[in-house]
N, C-alpha and C positions, 0 to 999 in steps of 0.2 A: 758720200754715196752718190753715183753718177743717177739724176732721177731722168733724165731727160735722154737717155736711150733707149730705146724701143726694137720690139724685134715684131718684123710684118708676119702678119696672119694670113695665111693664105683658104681663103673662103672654097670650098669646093661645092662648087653649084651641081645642081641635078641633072643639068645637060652634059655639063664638063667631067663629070664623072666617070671613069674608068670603066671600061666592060669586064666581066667577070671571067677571067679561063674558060676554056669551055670543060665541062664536066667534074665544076669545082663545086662548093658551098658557098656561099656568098654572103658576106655579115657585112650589111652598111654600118658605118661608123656612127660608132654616140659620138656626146662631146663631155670632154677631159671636166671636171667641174671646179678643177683649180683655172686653169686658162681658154676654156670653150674649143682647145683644140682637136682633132678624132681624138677619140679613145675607141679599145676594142675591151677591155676587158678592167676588172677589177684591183690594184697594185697595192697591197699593204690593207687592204679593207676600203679601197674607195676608187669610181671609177675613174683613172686619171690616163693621160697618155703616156708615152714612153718617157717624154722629155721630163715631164715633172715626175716621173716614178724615178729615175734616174738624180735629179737634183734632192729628193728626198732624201733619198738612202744614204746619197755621200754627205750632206747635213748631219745626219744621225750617225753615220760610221765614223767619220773624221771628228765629227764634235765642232763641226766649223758654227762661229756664233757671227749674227748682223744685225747692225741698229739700221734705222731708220730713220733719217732727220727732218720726215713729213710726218712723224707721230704714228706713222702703221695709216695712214690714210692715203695708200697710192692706187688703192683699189676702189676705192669710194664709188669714183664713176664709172668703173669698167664694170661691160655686160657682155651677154654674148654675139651682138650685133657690132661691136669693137673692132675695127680693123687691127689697132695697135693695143699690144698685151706691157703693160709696165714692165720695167726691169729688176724691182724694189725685191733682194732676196729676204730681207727680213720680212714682209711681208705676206709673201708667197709662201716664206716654211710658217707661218704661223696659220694661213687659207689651209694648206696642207694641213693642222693639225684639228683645224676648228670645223673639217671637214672629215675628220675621223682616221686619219691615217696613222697607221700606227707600224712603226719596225721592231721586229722582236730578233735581236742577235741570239742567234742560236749556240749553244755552248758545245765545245769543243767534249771529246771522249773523257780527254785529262781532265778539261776542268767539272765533268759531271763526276769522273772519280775522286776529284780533289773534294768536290762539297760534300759526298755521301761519306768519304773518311773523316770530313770535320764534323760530321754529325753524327756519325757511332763516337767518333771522340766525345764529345758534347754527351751523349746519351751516356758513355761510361763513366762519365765523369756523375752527371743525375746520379745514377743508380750505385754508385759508390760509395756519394755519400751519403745518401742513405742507408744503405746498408749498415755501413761502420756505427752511425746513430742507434742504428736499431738493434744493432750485436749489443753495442752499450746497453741500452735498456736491457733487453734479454738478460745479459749476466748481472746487472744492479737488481734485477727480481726476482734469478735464482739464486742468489748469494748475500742479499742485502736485506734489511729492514729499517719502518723508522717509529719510534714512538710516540713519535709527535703525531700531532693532531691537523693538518693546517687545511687554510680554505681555501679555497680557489684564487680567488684576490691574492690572499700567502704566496699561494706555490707561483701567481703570474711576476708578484714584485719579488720572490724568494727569501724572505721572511724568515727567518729558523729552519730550516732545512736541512736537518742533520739526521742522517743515516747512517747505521753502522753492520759491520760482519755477523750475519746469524752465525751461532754455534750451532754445532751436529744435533745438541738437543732439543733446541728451541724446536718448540713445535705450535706452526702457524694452522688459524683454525680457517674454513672454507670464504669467514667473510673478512677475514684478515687478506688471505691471499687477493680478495677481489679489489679489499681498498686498494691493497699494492700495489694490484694492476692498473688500477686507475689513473694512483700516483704516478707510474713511471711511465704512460701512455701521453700523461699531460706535461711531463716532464721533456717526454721525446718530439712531443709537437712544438711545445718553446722553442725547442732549440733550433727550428725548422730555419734558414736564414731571413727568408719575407718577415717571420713575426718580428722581429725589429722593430720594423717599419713600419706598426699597427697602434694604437693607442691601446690604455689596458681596459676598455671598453668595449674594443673593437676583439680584442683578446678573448673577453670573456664571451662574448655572442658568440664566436666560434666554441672555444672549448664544449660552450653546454649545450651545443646542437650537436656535437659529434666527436666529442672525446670518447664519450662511453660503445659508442659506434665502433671505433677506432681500435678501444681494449677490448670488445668483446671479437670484433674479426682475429685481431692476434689472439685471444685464447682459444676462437677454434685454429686457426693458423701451427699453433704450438700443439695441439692435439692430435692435427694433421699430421703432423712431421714425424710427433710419437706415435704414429701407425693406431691410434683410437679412432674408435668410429662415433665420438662422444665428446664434448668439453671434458677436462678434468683440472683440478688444479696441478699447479705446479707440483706438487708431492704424490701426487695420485687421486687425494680424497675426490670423491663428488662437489660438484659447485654449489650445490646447495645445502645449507647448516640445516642439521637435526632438525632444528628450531623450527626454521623454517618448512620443513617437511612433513613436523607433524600437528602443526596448527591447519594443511592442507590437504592430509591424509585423507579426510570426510569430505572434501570436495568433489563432486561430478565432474570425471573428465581430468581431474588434478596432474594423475600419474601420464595420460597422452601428452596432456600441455608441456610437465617439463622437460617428457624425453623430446618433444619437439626441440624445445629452449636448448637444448643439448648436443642434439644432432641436426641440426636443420642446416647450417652453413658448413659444417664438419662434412656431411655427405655430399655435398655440391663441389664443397674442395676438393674430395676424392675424386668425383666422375671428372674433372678437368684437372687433376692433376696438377694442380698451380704449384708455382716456382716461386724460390723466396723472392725471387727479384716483382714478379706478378703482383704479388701478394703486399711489396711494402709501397710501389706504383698505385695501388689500388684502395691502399689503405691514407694517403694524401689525397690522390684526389676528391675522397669521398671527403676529405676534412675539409677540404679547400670551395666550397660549398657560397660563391659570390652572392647566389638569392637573398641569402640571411641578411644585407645591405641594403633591402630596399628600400628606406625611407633617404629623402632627399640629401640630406648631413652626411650620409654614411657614401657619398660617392667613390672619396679616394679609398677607402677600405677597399670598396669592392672593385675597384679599379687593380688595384694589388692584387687583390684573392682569386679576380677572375684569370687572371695574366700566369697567375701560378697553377692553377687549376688545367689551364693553354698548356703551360710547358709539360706539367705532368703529363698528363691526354697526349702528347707530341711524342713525347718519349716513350708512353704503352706504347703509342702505337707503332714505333718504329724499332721497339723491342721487338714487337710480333712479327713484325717483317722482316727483320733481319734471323729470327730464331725460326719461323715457321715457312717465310717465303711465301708460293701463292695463298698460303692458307691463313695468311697472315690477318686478312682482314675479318676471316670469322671467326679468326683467335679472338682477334680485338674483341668483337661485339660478344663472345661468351664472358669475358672476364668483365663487361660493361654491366652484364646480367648479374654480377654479384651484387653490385649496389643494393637494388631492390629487396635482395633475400637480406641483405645486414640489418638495411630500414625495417623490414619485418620482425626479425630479429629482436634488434634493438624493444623494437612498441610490443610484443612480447614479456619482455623485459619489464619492461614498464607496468604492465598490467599487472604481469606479477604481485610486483613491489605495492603496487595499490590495494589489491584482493585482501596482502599479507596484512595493510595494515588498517585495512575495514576488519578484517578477522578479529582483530588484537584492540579494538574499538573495548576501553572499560576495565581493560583485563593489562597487568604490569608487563610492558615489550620484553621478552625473552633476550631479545637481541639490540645491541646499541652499534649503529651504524656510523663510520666515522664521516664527518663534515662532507669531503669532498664526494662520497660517495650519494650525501643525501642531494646533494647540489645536482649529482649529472646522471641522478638516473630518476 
């Protein structure tokens, strides 16, 4: 590196200064704040002159690289009373960057079509495979059953997991159908690709904050599609067992509370009209829930969960843009508004299951609830 060349600075003093056109505007010159030379105006975010706007650009366009064999130390004692400006370009592009200048190459027609094609690619590829996961579950729990009993721990290491073909007559009863649901919600979340890559600790804090979340959106989801304005089970029946109905008959409010339980996310799904694709986007990201990670241990969990929760959110949203166009971004934010009514939902739910069984306080439970079901509601 030549350090010992120099380019003269030419001072323009206040006498020697140029008169102005006559009936012009007149902008006395700053000084460049890479080399103290005029500047008139701002080049990349900073006010430089022509010459170093210039050496900038072609640094950054070319990719041209320079050492330095004074350590970056050629500017140490230049100021702006300097007649002579160093000639050190490693230097100088580094003054340029430490000085805020930034070049942002603008991307060609092609290549803004080339990345929006790789990203519907990307997105179809998301919402494919999901789908496919979720058609599975779907037909494993209108066609399928298991007699087994398992626990959450069971179903995460898969443990005896044997299911087989209902027959025509098997007839499943309202809390049968809910285990099922449970089962193959918790089943289609395993198989999610991240969970891998979770411990089965890290497994189960997810499953029991929002598995049951998860099965209750798809049973109103399935109820949607079958044009009810109500949950029902798979065969028709009501979702809730006799049992259950008439230990609450004599409750204040009983009969408002379940049709709530019933229809509350069912008619939300109606006025927006969701899509299965909406609807399985919607039903991950609620799962994928990073908070649940907060103690200090649990980093890389929620390093995973948040990341996934990112791509999901990425992918609504650029469903809604591509399916709705301008309207795309308060597609987005109605379908964001499900969340909140599933969480209601869900603690709903819950209170239920509570009331039922202060009710049943003394008295032999009508009803025996299988493991997983006691676990995640």
């Amino acid at each position: 590196m030549e350090h010992d060349q120099h380019w003269k600075i030419e001072l323009i003093s206040p006498e020697k200064s140029p008169e102005p056109p006559p009936n012009s505007v007149y902008f006395p010159p700053r000084k460049c704040v890479i080399c103290y030379r005029p500047a008139y105006c701002k080049n990349y975010g900073t006010l430089t002159c022509d010459a170093c706007k210039m050496f900038f650009r072609r640094v950054v366009t070319e990719k041209l690289e320079y050492e330095c064999s004074n350590e970056n130390s050629c500017y140490s004692d230049f100021t702006e009373t300097s007649e002579i400006c160093p000639k050190c370009k490693s230097f100088r592009y580094q003054r340029c960057l430490a000085f805020g200048m930034r070049y942002v190459i603008k991307q060609s027609k092609k290549q803004i079509l080339e990345l929006k094609m790789r990203k519907e690619v990307e997105m179809v590829g998301i919402i494919g495979g999901l789908l496919y996961k979720d058609s599975h579950r779907t037909n494993v729990m209108t066609t399928c059953f298991t007699g087994k009993n398992p626990s959450l721990e069971e179903m995460i290491e898969k443990k005896d997991l044997n299911i087989y073909k209902k027959t025509e007559k098997q007839f499943l009863r309202p809390q049968d159908w809910s285990f099922f649901a449970l089962y193959t919600t918790v089943d289609f979340l395993l198989n999610l690709d991240f969970m891998q890559e979770l411990e089965t600790a890290d497994k189960l804090i997810l499953l029991k904050q929002s598995a049951s979340k998860c099965s209750l959106f798809g049973g109103a989801m399935r109820s949607y599609r079958g044009k009810r304005d109500r949950m029902i089970t798979v065969d028709g029946q009501d979702i809730f067992p006799d049992e259950m109905k008439k230990v609450l008959e004599n409750e204040e409010g009983a009969d408002d509370f379940l049709n709530r339980i019933r229809s509350f996310v069912v008619s939300r799904l109606v006025e927006l009209n969701v899509t299965t694709e909406e609807h399985i986007l919607i039903c991950v990201i609620l799962f994928c829930n990073p908070a649940l990670f907060y103690e200090p241990d649990n980093s890389h969990a929620r390093s995973i969960v948040s990341s996934q929760q990112q791509k999901y959110t990425d992918t609504l949203f650029q469903y809604c843009i591509h399916s709705y166009q301008q309207n795309g971004p308060s597609r987005f934010a109605d379908l964001l508004s499900l969340c909140p009514i599933i969480q209601r939902n869900f603690e709903d739910v819950q209170y239920l299951s509570m009331v039922f069984k202060l009710s049943l306080k003394g008295v032999p439970v009508p009803i025996q609830f299988k493991t997983i079901v006691e676990e995640l509601i």
